[in-house]
TIKOL-62532 format. One record per residue: x, y, z of N, C-alpha, C in turn; chain; residue number from 1. Coordinates in Angstrom, 3 decimals. Last residue first. Layout:
<pts>
- nX  nY  nZ  caX  caY  caZ  cX  cY  cZ  mol  seq
- X  Y  Z  X  Y  Z  X  Y  Z  A  NUM
...
</pts>
This chain:
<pts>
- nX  nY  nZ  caX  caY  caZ  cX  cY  cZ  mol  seq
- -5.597  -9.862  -14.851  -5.816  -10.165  -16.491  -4.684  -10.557  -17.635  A  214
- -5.524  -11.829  -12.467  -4.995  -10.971  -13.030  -5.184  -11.165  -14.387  A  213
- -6.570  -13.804  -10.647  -7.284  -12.576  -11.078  -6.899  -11.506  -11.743  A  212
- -5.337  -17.113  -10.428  -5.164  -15.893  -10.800  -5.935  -14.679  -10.941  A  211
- -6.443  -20.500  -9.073  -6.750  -19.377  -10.436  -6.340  -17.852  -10.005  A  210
- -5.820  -23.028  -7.790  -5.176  -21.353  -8.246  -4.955  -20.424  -9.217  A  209
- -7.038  -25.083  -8.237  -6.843  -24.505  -9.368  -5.994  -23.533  -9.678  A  208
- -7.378  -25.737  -5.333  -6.617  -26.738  -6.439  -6.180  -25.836  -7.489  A  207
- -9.242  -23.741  -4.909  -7.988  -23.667  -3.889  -7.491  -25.162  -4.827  A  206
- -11.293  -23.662  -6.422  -10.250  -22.772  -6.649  -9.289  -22.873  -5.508  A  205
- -12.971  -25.388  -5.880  -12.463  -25.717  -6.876  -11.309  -24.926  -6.988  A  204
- -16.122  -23.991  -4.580  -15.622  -24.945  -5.047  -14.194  -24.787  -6.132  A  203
- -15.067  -20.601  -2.754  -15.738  -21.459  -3.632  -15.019  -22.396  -4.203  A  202
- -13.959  -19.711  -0.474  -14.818  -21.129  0.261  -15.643  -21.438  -1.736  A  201
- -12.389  -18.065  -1.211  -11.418  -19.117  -0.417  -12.439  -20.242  -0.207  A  200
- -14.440  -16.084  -2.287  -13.297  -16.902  -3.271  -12.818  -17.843  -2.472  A  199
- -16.903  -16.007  -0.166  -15.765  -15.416  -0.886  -15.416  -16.574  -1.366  A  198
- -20.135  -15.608  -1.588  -19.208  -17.184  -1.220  -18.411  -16.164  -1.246  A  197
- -20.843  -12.948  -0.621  -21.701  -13.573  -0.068  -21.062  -15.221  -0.168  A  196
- -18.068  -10.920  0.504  -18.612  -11.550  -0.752  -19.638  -12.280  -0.091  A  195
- -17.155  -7.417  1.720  -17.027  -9.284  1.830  -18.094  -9.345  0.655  A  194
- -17.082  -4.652  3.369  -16.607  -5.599  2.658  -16.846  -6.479  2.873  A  193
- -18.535  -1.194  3.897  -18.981  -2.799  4.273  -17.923  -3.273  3.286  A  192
- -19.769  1.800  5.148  -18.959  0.701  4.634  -18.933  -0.352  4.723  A  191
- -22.873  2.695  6.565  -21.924  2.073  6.640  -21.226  1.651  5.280  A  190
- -24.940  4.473  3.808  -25.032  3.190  4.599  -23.226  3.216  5.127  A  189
- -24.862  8.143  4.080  -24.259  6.678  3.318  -24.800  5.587  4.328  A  188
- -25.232  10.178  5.006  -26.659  9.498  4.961  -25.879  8.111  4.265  A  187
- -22.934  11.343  5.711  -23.736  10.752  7.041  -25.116  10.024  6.444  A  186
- -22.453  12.779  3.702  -21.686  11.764  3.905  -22.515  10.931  5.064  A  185
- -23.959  15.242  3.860  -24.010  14.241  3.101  -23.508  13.123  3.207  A  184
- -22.836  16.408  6.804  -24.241  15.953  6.512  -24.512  14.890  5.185  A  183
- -20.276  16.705  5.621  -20.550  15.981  6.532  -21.711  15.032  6.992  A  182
- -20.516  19.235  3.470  -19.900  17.710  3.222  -20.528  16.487  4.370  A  181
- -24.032  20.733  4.405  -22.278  20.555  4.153  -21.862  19.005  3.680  A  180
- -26.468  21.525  2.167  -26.094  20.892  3.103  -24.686  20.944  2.797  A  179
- -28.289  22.683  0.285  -27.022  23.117  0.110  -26.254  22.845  1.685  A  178
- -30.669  21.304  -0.813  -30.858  22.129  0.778  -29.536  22.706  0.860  A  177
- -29.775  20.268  -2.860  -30.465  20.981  -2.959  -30.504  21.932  -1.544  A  176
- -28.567  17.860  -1.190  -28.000  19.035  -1.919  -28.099  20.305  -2.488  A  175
- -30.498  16.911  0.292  -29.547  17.246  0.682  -28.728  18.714  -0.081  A  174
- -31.517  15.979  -2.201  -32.513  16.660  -1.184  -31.362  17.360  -0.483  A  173
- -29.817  14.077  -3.103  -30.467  14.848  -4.055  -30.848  16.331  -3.235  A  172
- -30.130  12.136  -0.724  -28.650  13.291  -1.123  -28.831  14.466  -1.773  A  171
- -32.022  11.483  -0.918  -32.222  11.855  0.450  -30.431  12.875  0.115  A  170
- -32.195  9.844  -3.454  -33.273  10.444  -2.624  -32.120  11.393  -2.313  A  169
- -29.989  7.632  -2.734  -30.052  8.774  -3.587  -30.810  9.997  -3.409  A  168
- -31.735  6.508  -0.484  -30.259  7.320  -0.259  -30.095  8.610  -1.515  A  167
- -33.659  5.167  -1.594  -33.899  6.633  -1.355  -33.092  7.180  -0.768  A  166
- -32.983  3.677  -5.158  -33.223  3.435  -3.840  -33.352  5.403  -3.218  A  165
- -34.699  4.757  -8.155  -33.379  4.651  -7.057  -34.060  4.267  -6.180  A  164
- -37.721  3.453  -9.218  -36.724  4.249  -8.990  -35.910  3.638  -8.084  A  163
- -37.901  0.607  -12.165  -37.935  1.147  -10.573  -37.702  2.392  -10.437  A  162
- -37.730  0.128  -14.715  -38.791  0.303  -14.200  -39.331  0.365  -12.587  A  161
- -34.966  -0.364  -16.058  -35.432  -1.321  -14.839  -37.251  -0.957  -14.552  A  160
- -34.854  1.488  -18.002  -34.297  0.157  -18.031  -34.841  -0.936  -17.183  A  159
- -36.554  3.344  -17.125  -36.501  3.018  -18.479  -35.720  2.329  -18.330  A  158
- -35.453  4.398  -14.147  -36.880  3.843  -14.576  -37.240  3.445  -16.277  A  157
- -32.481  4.178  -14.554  -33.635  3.105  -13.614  -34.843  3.189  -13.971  A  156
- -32.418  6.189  -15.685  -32.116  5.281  -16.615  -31.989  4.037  -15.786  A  155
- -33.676  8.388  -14.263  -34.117  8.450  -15.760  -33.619  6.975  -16.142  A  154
- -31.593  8.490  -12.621  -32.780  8.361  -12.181  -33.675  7.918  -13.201  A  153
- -29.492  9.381  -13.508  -29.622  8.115  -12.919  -31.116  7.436  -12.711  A  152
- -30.229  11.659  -14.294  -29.756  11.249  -15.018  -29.686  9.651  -14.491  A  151
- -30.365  12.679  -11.514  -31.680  13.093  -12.953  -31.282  12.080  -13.295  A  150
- -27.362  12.304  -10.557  -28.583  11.628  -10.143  -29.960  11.752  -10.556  A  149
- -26.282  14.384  -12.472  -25.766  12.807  -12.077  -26.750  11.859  -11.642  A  148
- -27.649  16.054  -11.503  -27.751  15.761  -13.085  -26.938  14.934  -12.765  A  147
- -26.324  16.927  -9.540  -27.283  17.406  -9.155  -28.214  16.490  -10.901  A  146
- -23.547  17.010  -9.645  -24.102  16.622  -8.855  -25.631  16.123  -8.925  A  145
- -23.570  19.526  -11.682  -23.298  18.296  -12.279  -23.354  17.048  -10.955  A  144
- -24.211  21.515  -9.299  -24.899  20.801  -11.172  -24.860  19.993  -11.638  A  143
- -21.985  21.424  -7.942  -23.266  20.914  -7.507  -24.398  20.576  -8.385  A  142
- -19.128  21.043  -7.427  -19.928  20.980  -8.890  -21.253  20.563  -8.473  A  141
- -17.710  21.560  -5.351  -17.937  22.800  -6.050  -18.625  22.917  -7.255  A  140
- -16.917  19.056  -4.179  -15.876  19.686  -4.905  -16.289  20.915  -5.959  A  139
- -19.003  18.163  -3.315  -18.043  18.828  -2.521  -16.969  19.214  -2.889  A  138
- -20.381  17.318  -5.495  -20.851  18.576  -4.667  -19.776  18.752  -3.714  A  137
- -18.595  15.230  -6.396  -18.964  16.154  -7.112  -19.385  17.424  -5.915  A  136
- -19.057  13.388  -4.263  -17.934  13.940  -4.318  -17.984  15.247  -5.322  A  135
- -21.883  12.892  -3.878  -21.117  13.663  -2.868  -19.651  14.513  -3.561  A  134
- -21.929  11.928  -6.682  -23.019  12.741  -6.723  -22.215  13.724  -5.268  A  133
- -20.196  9.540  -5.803  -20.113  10.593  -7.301  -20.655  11.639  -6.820  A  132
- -21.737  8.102  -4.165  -20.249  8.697  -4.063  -19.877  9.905  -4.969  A  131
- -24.042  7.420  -5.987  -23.976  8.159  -4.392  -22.633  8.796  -3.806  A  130
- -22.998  5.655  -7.665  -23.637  6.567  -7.596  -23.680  7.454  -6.788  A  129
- -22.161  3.358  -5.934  -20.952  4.340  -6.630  -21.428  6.129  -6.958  A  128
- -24.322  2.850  -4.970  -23.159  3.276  -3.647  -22.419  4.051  -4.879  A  127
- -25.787  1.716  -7.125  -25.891  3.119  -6.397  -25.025  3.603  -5.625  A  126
- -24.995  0.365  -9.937  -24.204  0.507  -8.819  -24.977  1.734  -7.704  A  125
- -25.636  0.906  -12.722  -26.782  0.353  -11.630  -26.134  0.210  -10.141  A  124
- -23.563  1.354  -14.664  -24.843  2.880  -14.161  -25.465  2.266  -13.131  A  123
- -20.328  0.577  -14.660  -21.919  -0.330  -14.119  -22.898  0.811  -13.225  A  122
- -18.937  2.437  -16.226  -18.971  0.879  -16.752  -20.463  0.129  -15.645  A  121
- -20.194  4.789  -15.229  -20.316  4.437  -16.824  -20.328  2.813  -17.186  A  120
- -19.027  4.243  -12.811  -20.239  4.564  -12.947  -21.119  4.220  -14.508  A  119
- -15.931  4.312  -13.124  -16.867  3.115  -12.731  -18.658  3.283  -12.907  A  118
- -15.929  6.804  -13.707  -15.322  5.740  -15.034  -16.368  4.356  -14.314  A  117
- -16.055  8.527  -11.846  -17.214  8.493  -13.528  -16.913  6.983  -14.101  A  116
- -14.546  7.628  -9.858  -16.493  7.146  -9.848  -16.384  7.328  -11.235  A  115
- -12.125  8.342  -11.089  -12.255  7.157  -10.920  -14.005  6.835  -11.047  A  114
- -12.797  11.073  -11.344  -12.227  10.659  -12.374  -13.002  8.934  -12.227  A  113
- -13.126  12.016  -8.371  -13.969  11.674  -9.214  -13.889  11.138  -10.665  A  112
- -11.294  12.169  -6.937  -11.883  10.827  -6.712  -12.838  10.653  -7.712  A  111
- -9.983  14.494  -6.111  -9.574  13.470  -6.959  -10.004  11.996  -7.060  A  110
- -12.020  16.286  -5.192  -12.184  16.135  -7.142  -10.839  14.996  -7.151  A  109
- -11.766  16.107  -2.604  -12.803  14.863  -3.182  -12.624  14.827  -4.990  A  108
- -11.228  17.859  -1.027  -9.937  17.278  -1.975  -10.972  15.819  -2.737  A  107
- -11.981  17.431  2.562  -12.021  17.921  1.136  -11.113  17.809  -0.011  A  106
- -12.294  15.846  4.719  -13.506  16.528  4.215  -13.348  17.711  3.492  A  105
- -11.774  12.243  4.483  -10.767  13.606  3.982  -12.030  14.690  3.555  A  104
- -13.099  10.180  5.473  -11.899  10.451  5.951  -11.573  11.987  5.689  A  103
- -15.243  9.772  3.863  -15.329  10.550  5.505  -14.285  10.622  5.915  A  102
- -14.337  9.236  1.466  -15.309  10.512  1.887  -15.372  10.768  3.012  A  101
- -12.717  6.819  2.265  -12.431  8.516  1.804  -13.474  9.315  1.780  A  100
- -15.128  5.830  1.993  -14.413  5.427  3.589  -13.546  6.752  2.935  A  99
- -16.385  5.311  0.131  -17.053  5.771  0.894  -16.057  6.307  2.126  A  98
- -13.905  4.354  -2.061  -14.805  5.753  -2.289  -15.434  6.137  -0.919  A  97
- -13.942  1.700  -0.624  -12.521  2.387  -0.790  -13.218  3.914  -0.955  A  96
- -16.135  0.905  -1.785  -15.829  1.058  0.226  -14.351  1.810  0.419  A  95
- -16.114  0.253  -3.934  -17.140  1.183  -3.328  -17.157  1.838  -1.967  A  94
- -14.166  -1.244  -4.738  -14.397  0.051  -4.854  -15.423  1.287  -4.504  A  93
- -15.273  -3.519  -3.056  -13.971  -2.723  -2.806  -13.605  -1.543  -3.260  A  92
- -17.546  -4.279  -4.691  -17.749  -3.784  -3.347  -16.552  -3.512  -3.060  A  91
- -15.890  -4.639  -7.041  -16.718  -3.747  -7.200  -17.134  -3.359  -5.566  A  90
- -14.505  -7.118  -5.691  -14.151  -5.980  -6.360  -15.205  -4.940  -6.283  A  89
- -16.564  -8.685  -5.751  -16.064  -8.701  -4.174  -15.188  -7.418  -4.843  A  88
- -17.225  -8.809  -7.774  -18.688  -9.020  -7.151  -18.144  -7.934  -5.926  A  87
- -15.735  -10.924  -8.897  -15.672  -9.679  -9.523  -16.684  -8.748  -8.907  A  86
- -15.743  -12.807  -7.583  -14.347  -12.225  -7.348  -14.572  -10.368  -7.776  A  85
- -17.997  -13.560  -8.598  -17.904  -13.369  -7.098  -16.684  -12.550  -6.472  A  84
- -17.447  -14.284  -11.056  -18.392  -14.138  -10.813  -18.424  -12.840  -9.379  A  83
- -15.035  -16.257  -11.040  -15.379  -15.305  -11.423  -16.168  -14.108  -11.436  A  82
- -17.261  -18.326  -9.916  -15.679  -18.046  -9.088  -15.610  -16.734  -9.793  A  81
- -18.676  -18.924  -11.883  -19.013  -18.361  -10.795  -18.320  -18.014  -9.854  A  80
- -16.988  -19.778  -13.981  -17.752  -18.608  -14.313  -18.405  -18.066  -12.825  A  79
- -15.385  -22.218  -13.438  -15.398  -20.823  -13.310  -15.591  -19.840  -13.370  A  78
- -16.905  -23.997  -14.947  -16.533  -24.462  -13.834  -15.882  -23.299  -12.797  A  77
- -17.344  -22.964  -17.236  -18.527  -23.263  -16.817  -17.861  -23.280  -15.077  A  76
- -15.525  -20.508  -19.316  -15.192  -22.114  -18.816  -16.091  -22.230  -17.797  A  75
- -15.430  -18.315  -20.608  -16.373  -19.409  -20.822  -16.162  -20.655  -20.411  A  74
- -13.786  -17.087  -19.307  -15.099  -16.006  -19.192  -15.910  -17.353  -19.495  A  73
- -11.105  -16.798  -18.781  -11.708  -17.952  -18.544  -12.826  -17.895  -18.644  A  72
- -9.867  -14.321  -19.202  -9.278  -15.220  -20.071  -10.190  -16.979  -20.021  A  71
- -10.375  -12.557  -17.150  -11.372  -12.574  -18.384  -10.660  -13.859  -19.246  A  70
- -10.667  -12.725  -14.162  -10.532  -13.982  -14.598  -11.218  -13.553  -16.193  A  69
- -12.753  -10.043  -13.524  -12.202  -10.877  -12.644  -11.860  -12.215  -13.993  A  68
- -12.443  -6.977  -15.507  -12.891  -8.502  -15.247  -12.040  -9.524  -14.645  A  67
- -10.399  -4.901  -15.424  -11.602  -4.373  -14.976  -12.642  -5.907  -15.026  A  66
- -6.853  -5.623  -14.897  -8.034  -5.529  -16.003  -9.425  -5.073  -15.071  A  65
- -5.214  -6.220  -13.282  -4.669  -5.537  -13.897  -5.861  -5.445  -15.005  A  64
- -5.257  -5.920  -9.467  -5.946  -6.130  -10.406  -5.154  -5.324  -11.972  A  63
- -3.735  -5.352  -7.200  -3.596  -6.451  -7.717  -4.321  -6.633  -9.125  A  62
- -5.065  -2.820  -6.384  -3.959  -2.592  -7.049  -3.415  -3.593  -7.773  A  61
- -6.943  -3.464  -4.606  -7.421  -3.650  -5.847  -5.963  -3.073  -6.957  A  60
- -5.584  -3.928  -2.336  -6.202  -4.540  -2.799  -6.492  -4.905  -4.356  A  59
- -3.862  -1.726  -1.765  -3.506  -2.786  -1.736  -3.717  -3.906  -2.762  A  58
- -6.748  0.175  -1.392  -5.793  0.193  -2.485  -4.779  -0.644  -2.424  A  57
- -7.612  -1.549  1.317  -8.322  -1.308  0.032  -7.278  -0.882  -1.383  A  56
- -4.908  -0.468  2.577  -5.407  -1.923  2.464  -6.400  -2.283  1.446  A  55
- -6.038  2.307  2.779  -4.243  1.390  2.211  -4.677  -0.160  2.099  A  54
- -8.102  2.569  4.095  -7.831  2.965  2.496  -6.347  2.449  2.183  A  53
- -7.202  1.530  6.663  -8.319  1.151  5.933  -8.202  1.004  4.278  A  52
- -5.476  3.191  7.777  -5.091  1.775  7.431  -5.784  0.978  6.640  A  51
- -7.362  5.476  7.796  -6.161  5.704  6.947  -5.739  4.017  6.069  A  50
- -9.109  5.070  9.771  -9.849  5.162  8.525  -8.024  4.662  6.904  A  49
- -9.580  3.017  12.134  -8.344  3.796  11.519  -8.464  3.729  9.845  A  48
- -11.714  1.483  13.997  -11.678  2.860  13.378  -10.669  4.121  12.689  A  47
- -11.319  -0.600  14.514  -10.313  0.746  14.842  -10.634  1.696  14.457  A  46
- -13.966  -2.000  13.642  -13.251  -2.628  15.138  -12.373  -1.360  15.551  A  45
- -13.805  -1.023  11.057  -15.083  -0.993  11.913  -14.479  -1.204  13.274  A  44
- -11.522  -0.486  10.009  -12.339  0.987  9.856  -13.868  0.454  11.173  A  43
- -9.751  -2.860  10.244  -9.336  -1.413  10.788  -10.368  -0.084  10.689  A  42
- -11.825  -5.052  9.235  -11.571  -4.759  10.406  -11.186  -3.220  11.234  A  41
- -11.798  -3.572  6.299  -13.336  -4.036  7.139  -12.752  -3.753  8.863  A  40
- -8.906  -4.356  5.872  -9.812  -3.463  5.674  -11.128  -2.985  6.363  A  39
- -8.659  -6.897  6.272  -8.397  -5.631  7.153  -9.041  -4.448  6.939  A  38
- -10.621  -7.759  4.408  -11.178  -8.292  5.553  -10.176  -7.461  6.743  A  37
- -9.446  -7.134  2.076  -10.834  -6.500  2.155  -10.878  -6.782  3.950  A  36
- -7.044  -8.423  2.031  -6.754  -6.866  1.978  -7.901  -6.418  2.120  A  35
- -7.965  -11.214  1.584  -7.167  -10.435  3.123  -6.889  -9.482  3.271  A  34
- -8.768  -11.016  -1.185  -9.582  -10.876  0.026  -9.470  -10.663  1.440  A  33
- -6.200  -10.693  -2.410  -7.150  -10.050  -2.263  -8.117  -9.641  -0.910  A  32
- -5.146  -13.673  -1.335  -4.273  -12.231  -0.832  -5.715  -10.740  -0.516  A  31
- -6.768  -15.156  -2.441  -6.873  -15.149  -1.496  -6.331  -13.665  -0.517  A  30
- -6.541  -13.873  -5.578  -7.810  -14.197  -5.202  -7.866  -13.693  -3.682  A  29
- -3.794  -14.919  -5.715  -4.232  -13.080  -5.920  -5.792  -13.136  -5.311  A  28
- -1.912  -16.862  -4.390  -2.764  -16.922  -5.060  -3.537  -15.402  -4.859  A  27
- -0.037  -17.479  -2.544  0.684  -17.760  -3.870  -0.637  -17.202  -5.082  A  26
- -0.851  -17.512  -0.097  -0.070  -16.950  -0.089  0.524  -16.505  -1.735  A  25
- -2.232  -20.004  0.043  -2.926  -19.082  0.071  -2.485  -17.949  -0.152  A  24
- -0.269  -22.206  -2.085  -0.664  -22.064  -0.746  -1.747  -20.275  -0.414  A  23
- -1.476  -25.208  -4.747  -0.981  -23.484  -3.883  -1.402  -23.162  -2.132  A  22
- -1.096  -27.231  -6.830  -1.419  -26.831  -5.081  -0.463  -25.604  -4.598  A  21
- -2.556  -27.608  -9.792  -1.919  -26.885  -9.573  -1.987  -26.594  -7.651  A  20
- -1.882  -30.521  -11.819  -2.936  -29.878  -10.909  -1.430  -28.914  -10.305  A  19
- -2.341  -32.364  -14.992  -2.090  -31.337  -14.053  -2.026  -31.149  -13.381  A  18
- -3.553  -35.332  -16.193  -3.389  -34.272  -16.469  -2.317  -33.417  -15.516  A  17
- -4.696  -37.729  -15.261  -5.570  -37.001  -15.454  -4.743  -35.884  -16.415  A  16
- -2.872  -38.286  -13.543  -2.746  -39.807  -14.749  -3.583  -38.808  -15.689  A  15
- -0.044  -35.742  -12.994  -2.000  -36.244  -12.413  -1.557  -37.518  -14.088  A  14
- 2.311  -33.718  -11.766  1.626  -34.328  -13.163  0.591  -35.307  -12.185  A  13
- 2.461  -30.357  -10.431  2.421  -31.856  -10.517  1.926  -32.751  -11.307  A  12
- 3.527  -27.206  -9.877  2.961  -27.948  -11.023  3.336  -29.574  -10.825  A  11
- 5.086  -25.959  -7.274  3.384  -25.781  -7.774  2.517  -26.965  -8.337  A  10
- 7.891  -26.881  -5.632  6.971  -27.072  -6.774  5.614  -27.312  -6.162  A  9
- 9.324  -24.208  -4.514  8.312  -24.774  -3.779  7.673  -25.604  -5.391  A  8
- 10.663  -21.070  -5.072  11.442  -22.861  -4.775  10.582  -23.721  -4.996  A  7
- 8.546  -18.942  -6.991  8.637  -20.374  -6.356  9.439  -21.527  -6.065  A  6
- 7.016  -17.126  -9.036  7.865  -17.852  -9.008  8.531  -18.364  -7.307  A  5
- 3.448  -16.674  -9.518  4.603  -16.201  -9.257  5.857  -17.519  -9.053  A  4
- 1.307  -17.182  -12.470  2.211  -17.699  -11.412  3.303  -16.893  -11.091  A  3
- -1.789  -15.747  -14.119  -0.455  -15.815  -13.332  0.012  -15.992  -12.497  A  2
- -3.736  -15.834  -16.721  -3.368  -16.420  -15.439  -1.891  -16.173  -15.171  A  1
</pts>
């Protein structure tokens, strides 16, 4: 957990103990989520793809570990705050990946470092999936495009006993058909940000100002 520093006293003594009153301003959680919700705004309402991806990297630049809140992993009262933060991340990296794909229709191999790594840490992500698999083929690796999603495919139906959804599908197909960047990118769902609770409306964390920094 981390406090920034502050004229303003934070820390108040309680008969109880503690408590920590922050202002929305003081807390990584809330900041966060005001970097998703321009985000969202400037690419859907402005369509200013640029302001978009700055605000997304903004975003997740706050983060200094790959788990929302790992220092609190077993405290009951925050496992779902946690939970959600980490929920609302992962959809930030996914919308940060999609929204560059249609921004920049080429220069995609520097994006792929990042998908593998996220892909590896959560194989069940499809949007990430789906990013990978574009960015790869538009950067001249249509094989390994092409065996990104075999390979995905194989470890939905032996783990989960589903297949992919049919975006994957429909890229696979795509690629094979040796479709351009554009065409692939056009079968993505919209970009999207937000959490189903964000962080500002779950119980407890506007007292607590809990930190997301590892």
């Amino acid at each position: 957990m981390a406090l920034r520093s502050t004229p303003v006293q934070i820390v108040h003594n309680r008969a109880t103990g503690y408590r920590l009153i922050l202002s929305s301003n003081d807390v990584d959680a809330y900041l966060f989520e005001a970097c998703l919700r321009n985000a969202q705004k400037s690419f859907r309402s402005e369509k200013n793809s640029q302001e978009a991806i700055c605000s997304l990297e903004a975003g997740l630049g706050m983060w200094r570990s790959e788990t929302a809140m790992p220092e609190v992993q077993d405290v009951i009262l925050l496992k779902g705050e946690a939970q959600c933060l980490q929920e609302l991340r992962l959809q930030a990296e996914e919308t940060l990946a999609e929204v560059r794909l249609r921004a920049y229709p080429r220069g995609h191999h520097s994006l792929i470092p990042r998908l593998l790594h996220l892909v590896h840490l959560y194989p069940f992500r499809e949007r990430l999936i789906a990013s990978l698999m574009i960015a790869l083929y538009s950067s001249g690796r249509r094989v390994e495009a092409l065996l990104t999603y075999s390979d995905s495919r194989l470890r939905f139906i032996e783990y989960a006993g589903v297949e992919p959804e049919i975006t994957l599908r429909r890229i696979q197909v795509a690629i094979l058909n040796s479709l351009d960047h554009d065409s692939l990118v056009s079968l993505l769902p919209e970009p999207s940000s937000g959490c189903t609770v964000p962080p500002s409306q779950a119980p407890g964390l506007s007292e607590l100002g809990q930190s997301i920094r590892g």
